[in-house]
C-alpha positions in Angstrom: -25.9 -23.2 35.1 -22.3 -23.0 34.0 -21.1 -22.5 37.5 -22.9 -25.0 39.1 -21.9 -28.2 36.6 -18.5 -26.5 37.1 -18.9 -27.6 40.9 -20.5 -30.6 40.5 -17.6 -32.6 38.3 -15.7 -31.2 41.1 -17.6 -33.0 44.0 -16.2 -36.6 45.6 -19.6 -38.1 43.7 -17.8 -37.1 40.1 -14.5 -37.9 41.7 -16.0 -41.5 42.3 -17.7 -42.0 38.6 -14.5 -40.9 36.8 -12.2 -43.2 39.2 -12.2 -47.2 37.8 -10.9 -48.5 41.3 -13.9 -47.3 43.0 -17.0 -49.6 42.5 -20.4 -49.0 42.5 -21.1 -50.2 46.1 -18.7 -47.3 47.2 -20.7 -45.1 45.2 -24.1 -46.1 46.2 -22.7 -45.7 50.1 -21.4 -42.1 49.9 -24.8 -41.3 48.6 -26.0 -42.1 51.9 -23.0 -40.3 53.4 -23.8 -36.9 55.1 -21.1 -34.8 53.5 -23.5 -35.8 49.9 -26.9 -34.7 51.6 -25.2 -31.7 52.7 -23.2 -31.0 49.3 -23.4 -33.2 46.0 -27.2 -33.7 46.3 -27.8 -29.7 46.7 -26.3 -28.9 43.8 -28.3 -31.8 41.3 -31.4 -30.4 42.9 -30.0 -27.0 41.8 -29.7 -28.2 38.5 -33.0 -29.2 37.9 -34.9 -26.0 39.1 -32.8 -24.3 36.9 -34.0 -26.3 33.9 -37.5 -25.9 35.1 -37.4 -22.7 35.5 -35.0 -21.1 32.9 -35.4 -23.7 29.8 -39.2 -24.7 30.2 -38.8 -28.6 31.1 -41.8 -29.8 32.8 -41.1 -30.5 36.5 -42.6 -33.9 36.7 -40.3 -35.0 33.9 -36.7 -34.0 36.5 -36.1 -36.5 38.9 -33.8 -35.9 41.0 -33.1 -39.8 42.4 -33.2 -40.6 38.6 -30.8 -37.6 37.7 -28.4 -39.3 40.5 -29.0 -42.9 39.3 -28.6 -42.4 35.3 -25.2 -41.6 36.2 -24.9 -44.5 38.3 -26.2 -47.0 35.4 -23.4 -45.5 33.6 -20.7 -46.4 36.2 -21.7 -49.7 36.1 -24.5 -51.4 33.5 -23.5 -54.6 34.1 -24.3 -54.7 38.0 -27.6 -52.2 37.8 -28.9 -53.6 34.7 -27.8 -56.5 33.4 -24.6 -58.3 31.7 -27.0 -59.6 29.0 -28.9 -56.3 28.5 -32.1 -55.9 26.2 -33.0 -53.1 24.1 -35.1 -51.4 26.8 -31.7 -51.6 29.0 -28.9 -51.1 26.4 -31.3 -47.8 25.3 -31.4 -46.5 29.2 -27.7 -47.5 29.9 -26.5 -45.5 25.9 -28.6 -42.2 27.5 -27.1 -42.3 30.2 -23.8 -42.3 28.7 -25.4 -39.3 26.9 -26.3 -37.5 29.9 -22.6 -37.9 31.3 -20.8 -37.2 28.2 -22.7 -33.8 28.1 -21.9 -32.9 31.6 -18.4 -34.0 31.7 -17.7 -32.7 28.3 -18.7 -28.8 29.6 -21.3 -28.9 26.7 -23.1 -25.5 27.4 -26.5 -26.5 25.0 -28.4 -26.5 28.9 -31.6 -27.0 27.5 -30.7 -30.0 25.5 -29.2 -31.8 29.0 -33.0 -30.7 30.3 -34.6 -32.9 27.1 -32.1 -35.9 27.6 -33.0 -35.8 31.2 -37.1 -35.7 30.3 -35.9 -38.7 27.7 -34.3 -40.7 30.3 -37.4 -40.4 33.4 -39.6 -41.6 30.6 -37.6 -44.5 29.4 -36.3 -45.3 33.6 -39.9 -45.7 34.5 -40.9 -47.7 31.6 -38.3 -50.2 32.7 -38.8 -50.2 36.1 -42.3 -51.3 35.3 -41.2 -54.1 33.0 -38.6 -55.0 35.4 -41.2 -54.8 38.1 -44.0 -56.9 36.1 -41.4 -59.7 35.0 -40.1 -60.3 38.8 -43.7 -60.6 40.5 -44.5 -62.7 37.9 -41.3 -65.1 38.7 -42.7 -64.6 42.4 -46.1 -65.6 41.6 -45.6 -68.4 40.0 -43.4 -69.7 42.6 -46.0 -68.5 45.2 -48.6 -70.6 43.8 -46.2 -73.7 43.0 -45.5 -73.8 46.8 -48.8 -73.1 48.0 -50.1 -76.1 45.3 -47.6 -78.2 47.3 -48.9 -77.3 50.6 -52.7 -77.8 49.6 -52.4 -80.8 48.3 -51.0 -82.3 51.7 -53.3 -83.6 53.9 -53.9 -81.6 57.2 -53.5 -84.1 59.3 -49.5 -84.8 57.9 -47.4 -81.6 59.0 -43.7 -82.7 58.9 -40.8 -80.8 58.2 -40.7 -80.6 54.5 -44.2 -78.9 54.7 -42.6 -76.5 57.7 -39.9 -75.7 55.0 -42.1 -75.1 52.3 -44.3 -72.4 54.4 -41.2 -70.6 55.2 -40.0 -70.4 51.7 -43.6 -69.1 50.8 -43.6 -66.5 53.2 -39.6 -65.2 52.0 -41.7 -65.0 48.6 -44.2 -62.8 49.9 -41.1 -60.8 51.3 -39.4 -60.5 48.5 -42.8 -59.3 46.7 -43.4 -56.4 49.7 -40.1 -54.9 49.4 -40.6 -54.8 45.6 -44.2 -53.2 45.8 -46.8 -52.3 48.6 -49.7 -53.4 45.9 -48.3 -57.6 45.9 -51.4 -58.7 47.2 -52.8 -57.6 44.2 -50.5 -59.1 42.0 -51.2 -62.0 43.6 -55.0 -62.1 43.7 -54.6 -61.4 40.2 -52.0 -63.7 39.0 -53.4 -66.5 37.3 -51.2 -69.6 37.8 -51.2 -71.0 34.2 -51.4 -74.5 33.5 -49.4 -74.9 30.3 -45.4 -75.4 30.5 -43.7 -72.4 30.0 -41.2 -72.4 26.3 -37.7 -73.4 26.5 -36.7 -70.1 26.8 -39.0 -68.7 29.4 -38.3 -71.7 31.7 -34.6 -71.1 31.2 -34.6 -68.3 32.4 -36.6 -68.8 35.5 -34.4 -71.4 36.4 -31.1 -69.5 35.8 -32.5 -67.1 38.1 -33.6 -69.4 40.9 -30.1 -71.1 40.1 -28.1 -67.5 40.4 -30.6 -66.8 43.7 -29.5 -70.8 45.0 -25.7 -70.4 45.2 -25.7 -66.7 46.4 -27.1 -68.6 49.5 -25.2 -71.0 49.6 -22.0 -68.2 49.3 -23.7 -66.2 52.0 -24.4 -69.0 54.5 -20.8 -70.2 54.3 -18.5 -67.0 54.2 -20.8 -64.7 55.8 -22.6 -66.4 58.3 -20.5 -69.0 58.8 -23.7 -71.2 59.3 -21.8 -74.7 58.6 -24.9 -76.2 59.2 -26.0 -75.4 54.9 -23.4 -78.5 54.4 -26.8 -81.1 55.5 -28.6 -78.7 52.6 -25.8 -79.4 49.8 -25.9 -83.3 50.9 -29.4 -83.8 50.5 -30.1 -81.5 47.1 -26.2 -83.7 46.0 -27.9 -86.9 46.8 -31.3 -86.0 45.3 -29.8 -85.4 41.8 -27.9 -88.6 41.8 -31.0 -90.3 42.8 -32.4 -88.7 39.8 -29.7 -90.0 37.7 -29.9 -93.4 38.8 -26.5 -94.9 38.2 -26.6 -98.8 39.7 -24.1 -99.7 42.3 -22.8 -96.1 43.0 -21.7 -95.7 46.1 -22.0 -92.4 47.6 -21.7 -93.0 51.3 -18.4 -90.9 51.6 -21.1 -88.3 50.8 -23.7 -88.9 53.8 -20.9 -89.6 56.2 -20.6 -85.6 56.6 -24.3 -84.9 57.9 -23.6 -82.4 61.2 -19.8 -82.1 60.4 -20.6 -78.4 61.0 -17.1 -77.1 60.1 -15.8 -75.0 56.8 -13.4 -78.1 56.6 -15.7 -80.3 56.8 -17.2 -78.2 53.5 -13.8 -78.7 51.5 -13.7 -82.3 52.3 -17.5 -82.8 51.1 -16.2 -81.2 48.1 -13.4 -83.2 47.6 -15.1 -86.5 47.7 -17.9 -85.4 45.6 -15.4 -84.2 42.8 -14.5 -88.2 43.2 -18.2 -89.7 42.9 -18.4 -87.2 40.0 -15.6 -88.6 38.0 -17.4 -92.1 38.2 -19.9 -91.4 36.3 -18.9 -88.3 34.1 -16.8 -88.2 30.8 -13.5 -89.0 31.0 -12.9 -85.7 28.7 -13.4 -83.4 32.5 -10.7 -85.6 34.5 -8.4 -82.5 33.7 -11.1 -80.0 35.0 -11.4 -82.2 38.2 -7.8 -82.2 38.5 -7.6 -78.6 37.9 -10.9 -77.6 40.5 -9.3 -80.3 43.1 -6.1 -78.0 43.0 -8.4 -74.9 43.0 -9.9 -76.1 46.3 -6.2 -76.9 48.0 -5.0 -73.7 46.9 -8.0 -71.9 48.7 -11.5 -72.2 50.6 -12.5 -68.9 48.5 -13.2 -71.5 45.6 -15.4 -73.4 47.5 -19.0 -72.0 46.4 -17.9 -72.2 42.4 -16.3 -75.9 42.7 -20.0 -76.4 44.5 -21.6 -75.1 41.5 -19.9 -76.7 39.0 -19.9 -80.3 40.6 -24.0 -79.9 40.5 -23.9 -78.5 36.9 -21.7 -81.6 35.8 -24.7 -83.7 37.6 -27.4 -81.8 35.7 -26.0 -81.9 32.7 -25.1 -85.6 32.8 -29.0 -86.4 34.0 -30.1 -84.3 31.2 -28.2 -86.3 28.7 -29.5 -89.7 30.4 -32.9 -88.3 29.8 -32.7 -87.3 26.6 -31.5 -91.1 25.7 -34.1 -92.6 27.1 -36.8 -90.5 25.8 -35.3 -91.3 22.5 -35.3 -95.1 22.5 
């Protein structure tokens, strides 16, 4: 055993977990690279028979893709789990930190890394489950909420926003495959409740649809380059100020850049809505305009965050309208 953890802190995969300027993403890849398979990968696989074999831990209990991944959780919690970890998560990421420690540290108590290991597969797979439960849930729901939408149209009206709202549906049944091969059952068995979900449960669905929103919008824009997404932003920018209703705001400058399919096109947009902005929000955030407005001269690579912000500011200031009028 000695010999063999002696080799593997000596392997690019150790090399890579003790090195801060290599990220997880580099990681993840030379797992799939074939000097790994051929190498790094033998050797965990050696470790676990031995602790099977020689120090009695049950086999169904040493993993080897969660041997390789606790390791990986400790490189980087914050990107496999979560910045904003709960217990179940801040217990799995603190044993993994165990199972590194003891490796990396040349501890030579074998059996106890076998135990830590048998520790860690039980607390992995009870995550994975809640992890797994909590996301079809989010899916579900917003399975049902669309399909709601679409039953409740008449057949006979099929127009584009319908044609949209199908497609969404089926990227949710997507994203529900490659999470689990059972989703139709979680859907047949989902139950769309009628109540409104607590403060805190909605806020978090909506963070995560948020977080899910301007990773698109990123994506379509530096990625892609599908300049096209600027009709998108126009439409959900002039639906919230719609919501907002401010009287004799005018936000032509705005619609004047439907089909100006262009990344410049995309900073002037942002430009002018920073502008319609200011007109209706406190005169506390002129500085932050000022500051964002250099921010988006200095470089496109703002662009998705200045977006972000922008709608925020909108939210936040149709929130407070809201909350005023409820009140009188």
């Amino acid at each position: 055993m000695e010999e063999l953890l002696n080799k593997l802190r000596e392997t690019k995969y150790w090399e890579y977990l003790l090195d801060n300027t290599t990220n997880i993403d580099n990681l993840i890849a030379y797992t799939t690279a074939k000097a790994f398979e051929e190498g790094d990968k033998i050797l965990f696989k050696n470790i676990l028979e031995i602790l099977n074999k020689d120090y009695n831990i049950p086999k169904e209990y040493l993993s080897l893709r969660i041997f390789i991944s606790s390791l990986m959780i400790y490189k980087d919690p914050n990107t496999l789990l979560s910045k904003e970890r709960q217990d179940i998560e801040e217990n799995l990421y603190n044993k993994s930190i165990e199972i590194f420690n003891f490796i990396n540290n040349k501890s030579s108590e074998y059996k106890l890394l076998g135990k830590k290991l048998l520790t860690y597969k039980i607390m992995f797979d009870e995550w994975k489950t809640k992890d797994l439960e909590s996301q079809m849930n989010i899916l579900c729901d917003l399975y049902y909420r669309y399909k709601e939408a679409i039953d409740s149209t008449p057949k006979n009206i099929v127009n584009q926003s319908n044609k949209e709202i199908i497609n969404f549906i089926e990227k949710v049944e997507k994203s529900m495959k490659q999470l689990t091969p059972n989703y139709k059952d979680y859907i047949d068995n989902y139950k769309l409740k009628k109540v409104s979900y607590d403060d805190k449960a909605y806020s978090l669905i909506y963070k995560r649809l948020k977080s899910t929103y301007w990773k698109y919008i990123d994506s379509k824009i530096f990625e892609e380059k599908k300049y096209e997404i600027i009709d998108r932003i126009i439409d959900d920018y002039c639906d919230l100020i719609e919501d907002i209703n401010i009287n004799d705001l005018d936000i032509s400058s705005i619609k004047q850049y439907k089909r100006t399919y262009s990344l410049q096109g995309l900073l002037n947009l942002a430009s002018d809505m920073i502008n319609v902005n200011k007109q209706i929000d406190s005169e506390h955030y002129d500085e932050i305009y000022a500051y964002i407005t250099g921010k988006l001269i200095k470089s496109d690579k703002y662009l998705p965050d200045i977006y972000k912000f922008i709608f925020e500011r909108l939210e936040f200031i149709k929130n407070v309208k809201k909350t005023v009028i409820k009140n009188n």
